[in-house]
ROMARZA-32735 format. One line per 8 residues: number of its first residue (from 1); their letters; for each residue z, x, y of C-alpha. Coordinates in nm, 3 decimals, decimal comma. Each point is the difference from the previous one (the first is absolute). Layout:
N
NUM) A) Z:X:Y; ...
This chain:
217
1) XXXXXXXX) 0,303:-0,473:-1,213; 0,300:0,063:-0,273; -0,014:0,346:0,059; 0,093:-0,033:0,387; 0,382:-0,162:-0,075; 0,164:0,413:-0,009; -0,176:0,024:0,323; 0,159:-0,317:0,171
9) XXXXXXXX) 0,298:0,106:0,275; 0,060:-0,361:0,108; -0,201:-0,331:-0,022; 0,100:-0,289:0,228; -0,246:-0,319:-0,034; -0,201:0,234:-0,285; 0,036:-0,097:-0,378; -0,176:0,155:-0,278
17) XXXXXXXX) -0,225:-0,286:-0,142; -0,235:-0,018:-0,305; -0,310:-0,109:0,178; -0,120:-0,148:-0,292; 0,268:-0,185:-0,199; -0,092:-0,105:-0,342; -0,287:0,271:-0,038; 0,009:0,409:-0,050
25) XXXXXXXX) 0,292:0,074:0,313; -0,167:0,109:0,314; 0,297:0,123:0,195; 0,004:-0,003:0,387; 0,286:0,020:0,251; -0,055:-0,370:0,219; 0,125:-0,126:0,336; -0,044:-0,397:0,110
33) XXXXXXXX) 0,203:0,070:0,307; -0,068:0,143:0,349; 0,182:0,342:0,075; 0,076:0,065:-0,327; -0,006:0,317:-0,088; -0,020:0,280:-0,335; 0,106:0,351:0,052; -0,109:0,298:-0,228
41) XXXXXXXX) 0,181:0,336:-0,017; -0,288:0,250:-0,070; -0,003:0,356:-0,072; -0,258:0,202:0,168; -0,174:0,252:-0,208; 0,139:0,297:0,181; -0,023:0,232:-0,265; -0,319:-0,054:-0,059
49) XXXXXXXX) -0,104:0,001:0,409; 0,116:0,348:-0,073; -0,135:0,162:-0,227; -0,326:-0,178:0,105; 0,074:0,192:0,330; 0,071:0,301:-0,168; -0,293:0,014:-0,217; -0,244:-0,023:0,310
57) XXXXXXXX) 0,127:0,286:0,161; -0,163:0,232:-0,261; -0,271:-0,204:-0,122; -0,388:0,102:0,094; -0,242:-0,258:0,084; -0,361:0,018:-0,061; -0,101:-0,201:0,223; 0,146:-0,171:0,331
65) XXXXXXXX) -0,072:-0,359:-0,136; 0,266:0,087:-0,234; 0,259:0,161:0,235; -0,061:-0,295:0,248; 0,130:-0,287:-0,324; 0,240:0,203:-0,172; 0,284:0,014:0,188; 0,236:-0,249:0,094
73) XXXXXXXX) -0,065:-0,258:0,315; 0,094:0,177:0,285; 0,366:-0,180:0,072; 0,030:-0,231:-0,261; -0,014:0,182:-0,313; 0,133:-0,330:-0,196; -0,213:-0,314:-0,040; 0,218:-0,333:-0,171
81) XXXXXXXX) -0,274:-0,279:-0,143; 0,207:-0,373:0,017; -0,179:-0,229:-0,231; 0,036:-0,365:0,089; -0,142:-0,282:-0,090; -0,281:-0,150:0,213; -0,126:-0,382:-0,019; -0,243:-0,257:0,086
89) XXXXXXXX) 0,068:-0,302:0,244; -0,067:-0,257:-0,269; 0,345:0,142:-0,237; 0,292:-0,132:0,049; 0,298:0,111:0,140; -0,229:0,178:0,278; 0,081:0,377:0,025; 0,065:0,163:0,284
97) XXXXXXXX) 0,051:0,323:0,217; 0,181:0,305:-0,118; 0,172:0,241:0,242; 0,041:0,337:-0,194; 0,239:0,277:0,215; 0,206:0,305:-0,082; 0,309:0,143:0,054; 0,229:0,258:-0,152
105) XXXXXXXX) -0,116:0,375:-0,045; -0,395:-0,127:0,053; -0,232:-0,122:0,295; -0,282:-0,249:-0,104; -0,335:-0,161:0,143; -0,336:-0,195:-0,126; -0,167:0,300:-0,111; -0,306:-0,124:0,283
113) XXXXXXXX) 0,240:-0,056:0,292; 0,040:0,224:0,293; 0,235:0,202:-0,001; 0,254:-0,135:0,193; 0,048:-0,298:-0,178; 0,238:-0,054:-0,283; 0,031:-0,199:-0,278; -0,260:-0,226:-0,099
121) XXXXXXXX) -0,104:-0,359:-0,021; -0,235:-0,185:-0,275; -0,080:-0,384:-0,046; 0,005:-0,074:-0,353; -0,198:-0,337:0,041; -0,326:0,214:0,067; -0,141:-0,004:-0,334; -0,383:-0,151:-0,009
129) XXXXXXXX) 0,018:-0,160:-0,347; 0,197:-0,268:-0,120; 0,219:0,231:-0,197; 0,343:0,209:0,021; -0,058:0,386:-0,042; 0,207:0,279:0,105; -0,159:0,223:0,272; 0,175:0,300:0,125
137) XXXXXXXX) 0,103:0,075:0,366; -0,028:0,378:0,047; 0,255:0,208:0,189; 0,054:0,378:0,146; 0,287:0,142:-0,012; 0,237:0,265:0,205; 0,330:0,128:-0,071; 0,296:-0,100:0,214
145) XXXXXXXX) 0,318:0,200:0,065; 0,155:-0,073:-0,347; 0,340:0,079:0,148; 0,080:-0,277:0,190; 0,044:-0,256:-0,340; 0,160:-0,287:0,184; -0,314:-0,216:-0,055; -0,076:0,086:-0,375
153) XXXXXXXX) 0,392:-0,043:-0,090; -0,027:-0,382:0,195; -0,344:-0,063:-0,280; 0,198:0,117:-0,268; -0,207:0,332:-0,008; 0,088:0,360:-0,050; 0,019:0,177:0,353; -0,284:0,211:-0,122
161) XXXXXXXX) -0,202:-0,331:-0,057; -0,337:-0,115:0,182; 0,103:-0,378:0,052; -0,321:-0,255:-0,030; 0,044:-0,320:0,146; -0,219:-0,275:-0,091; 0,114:-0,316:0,252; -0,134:-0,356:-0,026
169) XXXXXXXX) -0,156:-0,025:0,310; -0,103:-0,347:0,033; 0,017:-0,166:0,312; -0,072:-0,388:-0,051; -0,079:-0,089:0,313; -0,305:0,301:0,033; -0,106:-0,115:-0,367; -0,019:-0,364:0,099
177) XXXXXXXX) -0,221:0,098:0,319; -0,251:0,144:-0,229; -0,076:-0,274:-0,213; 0,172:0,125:-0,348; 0,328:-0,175:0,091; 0,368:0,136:-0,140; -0,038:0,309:-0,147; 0,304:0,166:-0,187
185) XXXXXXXX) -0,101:0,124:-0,326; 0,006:0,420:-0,019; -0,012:0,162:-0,337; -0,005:0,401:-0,092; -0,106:0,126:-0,340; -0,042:0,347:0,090; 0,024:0,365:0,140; -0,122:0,307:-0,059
193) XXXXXXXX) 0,135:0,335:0,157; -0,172:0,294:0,024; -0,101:0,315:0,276; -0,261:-0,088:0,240; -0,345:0,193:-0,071; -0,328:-0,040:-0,132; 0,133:-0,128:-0,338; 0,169:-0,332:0,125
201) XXXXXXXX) -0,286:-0,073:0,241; -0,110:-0,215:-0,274; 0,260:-0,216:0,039; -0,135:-0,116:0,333; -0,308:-0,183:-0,269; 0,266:-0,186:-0,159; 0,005:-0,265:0,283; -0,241:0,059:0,149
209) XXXXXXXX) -0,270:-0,049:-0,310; 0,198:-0,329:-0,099; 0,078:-0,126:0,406; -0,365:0,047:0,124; 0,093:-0,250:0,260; 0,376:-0,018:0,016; 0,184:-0,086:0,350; 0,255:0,229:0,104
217) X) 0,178:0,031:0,319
């Protein structure tokens, strides 16, 4: 959570918080308001796509299990892991849902959606235990023409930046229709960046190991 304030372009309704005031600091980046909203400037590890790239071009497999996981996924060589908090119905303030887009030199989507549908939407009241834990929402990633910098410049990004929104998504009236009442409460404590292949597939685990029976949208 402290390590994400360099990262921060522009928070409007998003404050860092110590989750846990009085105890060892558990840092997290909170929202109690609808629409509010936390953008990141992130720098996509080009380089590194690269010379990953380059390195397959010459390399011999021994087998076609291998050449099938090794390289990158085929479009979205990036994958972004948000970690938010998820809670139970019985904590209060109730949490709620998390719209996660992006913007800026980079193209995002759950990393299970079809194609055609960007961004990415998560309801952070969906854990099954009466307890607050951060779960990650997983992402793939494209580039986007990182000339046209209009949209990183307005997040307080560098042109060159991938720009991550997470948005408080809540929408009382839909919360109140399904029993759980206002929700407003969205915090992030995470992300990890990395390229998209058979080494980061184990990031899909992290939620879904701890969110056996979480409710997205």
């Amino acid at each position: 959570g402290a390590a994400l304030a360099p990262l921060v372009g522009e928070a409007a309704g998003f404050e860092r918080t110590d989750l846990q005031p009085g105890r060892v600091e558990k840092v997290g980046w909170a929202a109690r308001q609808p629409n509010a909203s936390l953008k990141f400037c992130i720098r996509l590890p080009r380089k590194e796509k690269e010379a990953h790239e380059a390195e397959l071009k010459n390399r011999i497999f021994l087998n076609s299990k291998d050449a099938m996981k090794i390289p990158l996924t085929a479009g979205f060589p990036y994958r972004i892991s948000v970690g938010l908090q998820a809670s139970h119905p019985r904590n209060h303030p109730l949490f709620g849902v998390a719209q996660v887009d992006c913007t800026g030199s980079c193209n995002c989507m759950c990393a299970d959606a079809p194609r055609s549908k960007p961004g990415c939407r998560f309801d952070t009241l969906s854990n099954t235990s009466a307890v607050t834990i951060t779960t990650y929402l997983n992402l793939k990633v494209s580039e986007a023409d990182p000339a046209v910098p209009a949209l990183a410049a307005q997040a307080g990004c560098p042109a060159d930046a991938c720009v991550l929104q997470v948005r408080n998504a809540a929408d009382n009236l839909s919360a109140a229709s399904d029993g759980h009442g206002e929700r407003s409460k969205v915090v992030v404590r995470a992300l990890i960046v990395g390229l998209s292949d058979f080494r980061t597939l184990h990031m899909m685990g992290l939620r879904n190991a701890a969110m056996n029976n979480a409710r997205r949208e």
